[in-house]
N, C-alpha and C positions, 0 to 999 in steps of 0.2 A: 143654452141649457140653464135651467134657472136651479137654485138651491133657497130654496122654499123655511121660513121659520127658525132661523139663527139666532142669536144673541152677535149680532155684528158689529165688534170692535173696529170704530172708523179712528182716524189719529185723536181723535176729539171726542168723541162720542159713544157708546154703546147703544146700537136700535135692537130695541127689544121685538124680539118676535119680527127679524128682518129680512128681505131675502136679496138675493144677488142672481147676475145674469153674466152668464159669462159667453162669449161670441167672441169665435178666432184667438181662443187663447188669453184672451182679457177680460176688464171688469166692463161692461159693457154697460150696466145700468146698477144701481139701487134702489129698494123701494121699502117702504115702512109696512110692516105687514105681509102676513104669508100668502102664497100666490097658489091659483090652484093647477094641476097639472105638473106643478116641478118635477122635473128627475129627479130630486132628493131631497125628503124632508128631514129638517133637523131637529123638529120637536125639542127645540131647546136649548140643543148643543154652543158651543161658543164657533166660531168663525171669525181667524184670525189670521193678518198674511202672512207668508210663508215667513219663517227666522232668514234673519240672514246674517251668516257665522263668520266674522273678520278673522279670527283666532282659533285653529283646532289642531291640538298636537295630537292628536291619537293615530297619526297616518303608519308614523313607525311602528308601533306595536300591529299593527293590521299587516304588517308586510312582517314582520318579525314577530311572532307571538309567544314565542321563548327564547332568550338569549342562544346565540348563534346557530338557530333554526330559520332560516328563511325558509320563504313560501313565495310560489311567483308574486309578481309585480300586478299580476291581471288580478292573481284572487284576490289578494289584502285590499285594494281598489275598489275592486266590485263588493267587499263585504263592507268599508267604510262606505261606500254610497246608501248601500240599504240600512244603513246603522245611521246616517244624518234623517233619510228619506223617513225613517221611522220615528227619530225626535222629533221633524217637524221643519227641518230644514230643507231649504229650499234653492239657497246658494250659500257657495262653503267656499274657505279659503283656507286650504291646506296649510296650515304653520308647520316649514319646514326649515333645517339649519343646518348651517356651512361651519363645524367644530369640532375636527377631526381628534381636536384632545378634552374632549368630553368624557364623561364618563358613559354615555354612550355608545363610543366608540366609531365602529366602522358604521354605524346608518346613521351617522352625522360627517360619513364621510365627501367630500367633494366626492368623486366619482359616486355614489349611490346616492347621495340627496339629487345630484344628477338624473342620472338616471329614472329616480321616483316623478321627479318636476316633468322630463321629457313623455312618459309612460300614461302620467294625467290625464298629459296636452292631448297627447295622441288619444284616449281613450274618451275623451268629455262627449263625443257623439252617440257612445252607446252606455252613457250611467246616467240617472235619471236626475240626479242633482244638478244642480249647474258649481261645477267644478271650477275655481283660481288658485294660485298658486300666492301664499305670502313666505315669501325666502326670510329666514330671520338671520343678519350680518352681523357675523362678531367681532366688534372693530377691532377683538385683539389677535385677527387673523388677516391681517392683510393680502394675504396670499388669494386667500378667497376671490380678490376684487376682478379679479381675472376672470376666471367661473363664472361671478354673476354676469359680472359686463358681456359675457356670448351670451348667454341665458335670457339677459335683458332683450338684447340685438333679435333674439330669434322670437321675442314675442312670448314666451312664454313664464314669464314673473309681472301679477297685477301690482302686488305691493312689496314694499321692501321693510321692516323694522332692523331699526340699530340696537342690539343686543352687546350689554359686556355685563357676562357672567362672574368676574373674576373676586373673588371673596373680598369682602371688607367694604363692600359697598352696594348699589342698587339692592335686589332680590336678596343680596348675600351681607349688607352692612353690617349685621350684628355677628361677628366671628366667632365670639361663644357660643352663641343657639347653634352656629354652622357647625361647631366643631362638634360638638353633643348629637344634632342629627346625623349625620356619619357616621359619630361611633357607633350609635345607637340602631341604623339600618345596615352597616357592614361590619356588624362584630368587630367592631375594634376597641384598642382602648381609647381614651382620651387624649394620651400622650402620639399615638399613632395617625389618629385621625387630626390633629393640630400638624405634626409633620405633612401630613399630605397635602393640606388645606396652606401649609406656607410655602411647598412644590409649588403647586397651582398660580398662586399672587407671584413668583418669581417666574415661570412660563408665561403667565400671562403680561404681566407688564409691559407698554411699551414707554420710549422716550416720548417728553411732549410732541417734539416735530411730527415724528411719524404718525401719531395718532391723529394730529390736526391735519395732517398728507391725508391721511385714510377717508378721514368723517369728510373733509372737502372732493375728494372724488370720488365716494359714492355717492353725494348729495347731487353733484355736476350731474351724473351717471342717471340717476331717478329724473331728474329736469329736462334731461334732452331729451329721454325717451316719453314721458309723460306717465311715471311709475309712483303715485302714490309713496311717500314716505311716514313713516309711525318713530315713535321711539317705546323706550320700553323698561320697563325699574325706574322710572323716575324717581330720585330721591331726594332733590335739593332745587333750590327756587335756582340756582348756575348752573346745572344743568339741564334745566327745562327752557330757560332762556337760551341757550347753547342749540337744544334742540330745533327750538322755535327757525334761529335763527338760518339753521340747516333745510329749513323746507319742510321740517315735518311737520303734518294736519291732524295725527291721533298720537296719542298718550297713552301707551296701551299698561295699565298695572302699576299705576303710580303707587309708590311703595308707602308715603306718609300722605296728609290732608292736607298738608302746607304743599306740597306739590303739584297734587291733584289740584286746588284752589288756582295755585299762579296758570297750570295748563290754561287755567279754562280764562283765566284774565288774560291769557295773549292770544286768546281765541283760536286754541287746541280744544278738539274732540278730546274726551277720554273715554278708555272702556276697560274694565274690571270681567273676570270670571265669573258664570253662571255658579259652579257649586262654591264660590267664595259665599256669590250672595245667600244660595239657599243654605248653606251650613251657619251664616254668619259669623266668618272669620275665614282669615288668609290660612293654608296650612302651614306657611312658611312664618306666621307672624308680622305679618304686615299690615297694610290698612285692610280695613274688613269693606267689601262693597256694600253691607247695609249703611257705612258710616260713612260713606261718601252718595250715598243714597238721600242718607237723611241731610246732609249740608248741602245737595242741591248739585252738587260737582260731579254725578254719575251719568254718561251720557249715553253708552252700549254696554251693552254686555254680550260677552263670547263664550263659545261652547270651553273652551278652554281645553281640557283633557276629559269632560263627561258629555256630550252631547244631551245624554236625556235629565239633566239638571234644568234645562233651560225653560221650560213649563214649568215645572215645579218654585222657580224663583222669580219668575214672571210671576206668580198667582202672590207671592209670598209678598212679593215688593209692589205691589198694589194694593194689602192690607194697608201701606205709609203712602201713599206716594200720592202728592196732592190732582195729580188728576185721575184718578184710581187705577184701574184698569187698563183705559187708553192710555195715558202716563207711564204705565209700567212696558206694555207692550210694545212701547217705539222703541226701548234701548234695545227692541235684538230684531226690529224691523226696519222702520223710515228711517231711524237714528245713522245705523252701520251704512242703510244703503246710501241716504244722502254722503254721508263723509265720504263714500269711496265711488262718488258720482253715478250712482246707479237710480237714474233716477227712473228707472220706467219699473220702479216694482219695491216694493215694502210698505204699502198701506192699501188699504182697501178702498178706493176712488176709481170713478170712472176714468179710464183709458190706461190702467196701469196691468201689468200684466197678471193673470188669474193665477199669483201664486198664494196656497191657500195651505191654513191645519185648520180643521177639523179639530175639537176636544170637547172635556168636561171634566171640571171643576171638582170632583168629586176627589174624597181624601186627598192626595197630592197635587193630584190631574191627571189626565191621560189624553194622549195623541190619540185620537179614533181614525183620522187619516189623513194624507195631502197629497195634494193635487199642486205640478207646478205645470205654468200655461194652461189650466183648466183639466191636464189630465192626472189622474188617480199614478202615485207611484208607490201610494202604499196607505193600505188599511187594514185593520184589525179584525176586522170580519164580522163587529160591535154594527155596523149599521143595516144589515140584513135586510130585511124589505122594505125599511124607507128606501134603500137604492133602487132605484128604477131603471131609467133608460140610461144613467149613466154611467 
């Protein structure tokens, strides 16, 4: 099947007026110029490889869509597939977590993040995305490490991030902004939401021992089985070394540029939020992804919690980004896939697999469609009779 007059974003290059050949589900040829008889001509359009999403918290909300309303496990699943398949992605790593004293509550429960991870597994043969699972561990739950460790054993956790939420530091370092946003989304006063917020820092705390117990046996745990490790809030040049040291390969949300910088000097991936970078700024107040953009230390970027930001900040961070275009497009394609050993798909080269979006540039941009392994899992219904036979 050939797709006839692209704008086709290679890791390198943009071939204007390009077309592709896809056979068995791959990239089977390239060729400069439009070809005649295509199944589909693009008159234009951009043709870019499928995103591939390290980071996507939106799974809970899909299975819970109003506090303590569940919805089965099938629908919320099957409606995040068509919700990635529709921004553009093409493989997805559920970001889910083990913190049962969240303020999330019960679907950050062991038993239900269970549950959701087992539900996935079982389901990836019939949703169109290619579905993994990123567990995120909160070393100030050790209790977890039990959980994961079956979890790991049964094959079903790709990646692991080491997560501590616990105020006064990483995501949370500045306790006054923390205590202000609190009050400020749960009607409280100042003096109430400082209270809760010093609950938290004394639940969460552990002793030195046990924490350096914890982060050494789930690092042992990712090693044996061959599971990918991430860290995550990075805030300081000691614990990114700390990190390093543990085995982790990504960086995920370094919270300052002195951070994000040492990741990438001990040769840590990092990757930053798609609506960080399109809004440019953290909403939490931390490093903005354009700013780690502009120094050169931005290496992926994730769906984060918006999925269809990721076009929109692609396009945005290619107005800077010194290879334009192809430059911007590897942080949420070849970039995620290489780190997470995926190598047979995230750029547009022969022999890689035909995962593809369909867009145009136009105001924001828009997904017109994609195709993962060469078939259609979702279109807009924008391409009308340039589709042909396929």
């Amino acid at each position: 099947m050939w797709l006839s007059d692209f704008r086709i974003v290679t890791p390198t290059e943009v071939i204007e007026h390009g077309s592709l050949r896809i056979e068995d589900g791959h990239i089977a040829e390239l060729h400069e110029g439009p070809v005649a008889g295509a199944s589909l001509q693009g008159n234009g359009l951009l043709l870019l490889p499928g995103f591939v999403d390290m980071h996507g918290d939106m799974v809970e909300r899909e299975v819970e869509p109003r506090p303590n309303v569940p919805m089965p496990l099938e629908l919320g699943l099957r409606d995040l597939d068509r919700r990635l398949a529709g921004a553009g992605f093409t493989t997805a790593y559920a970001a889910v977590s083990f913190s049962p004293m969240s303020t999330y509550g019960h679907l950050r429960s062991y038993e239900h993040t269970s549950a959701v991870i087992r539900k996935l597994k079982a389901m990836r043969g019939s949703l169109n995305v290619d579905h993994r699972v990123h567990a995120r561990f909160e070393i100030t739950f050790p209790k977890a490490l039990d959980v994961i460790g079956e979890l790991i054993a049964e094959g079903t956790v790709d990646l692991i991030s080491l997560t501590d939420h616990t105020p006064g530091q990483g995501q949370y370092r500045d306790i006054e902004r923390h205590v202000q946003k609190m009050a400020r989304e749960k009607g409280m006063s100042r003096e109430e939401a400082a209270e809760a917020i010093a609950r938290r820092i004394e639940e969460r705390t552990q002793p030195a021992d046990v924490l350096a117990a914890t982060l050494s046996a789930i690092s042992d745990l990712c090693r044996s089985h061959g599971v990918a490790l991430a860290s995550h809030d990075d805030d300081t040049l000691a614990k990114v070394a700390l990190m390093q040291g543990l085995g982790v390969v990504i960086s995920e949300f370094p919270v300052t540029i002195e951070a994000a910088r040492e990741a990438r000097r001990l040769g840590l991936a990092t990757a930053m939020g798609a609506p960080n970078a399109l809004r440019g700024q953290s909403y939490s107040g931390n490093l903005s992804a354009r700013e780690a953009h502009a120094a050169g230390v931005l290496d992926m970027l994730a769906s984060d919690y918006h999925p269809s930001a990721m076009l929109p900040a692609l396009l945005e961070l290619a107005k800077t980004d010194p290879a334009g275009l192809p430059g911007a497009v590897r942080l949420a394609t070849r970039n995620p896939a290489d780190s997470l050993g995926l190598t047979d798909r995230g750029s547009l080269e022969t022999g890689r697999l035909a995962d593809l979006v369909i867009a145009d540039e136009t105001g924001i941009g828009h997904v017109r469609a994609t195709l993962r392994q060469g078939r259609f899992i979702y279109s807009d219904g924008s391409l009308g009779s340039a589709l042909r036979a396929a």
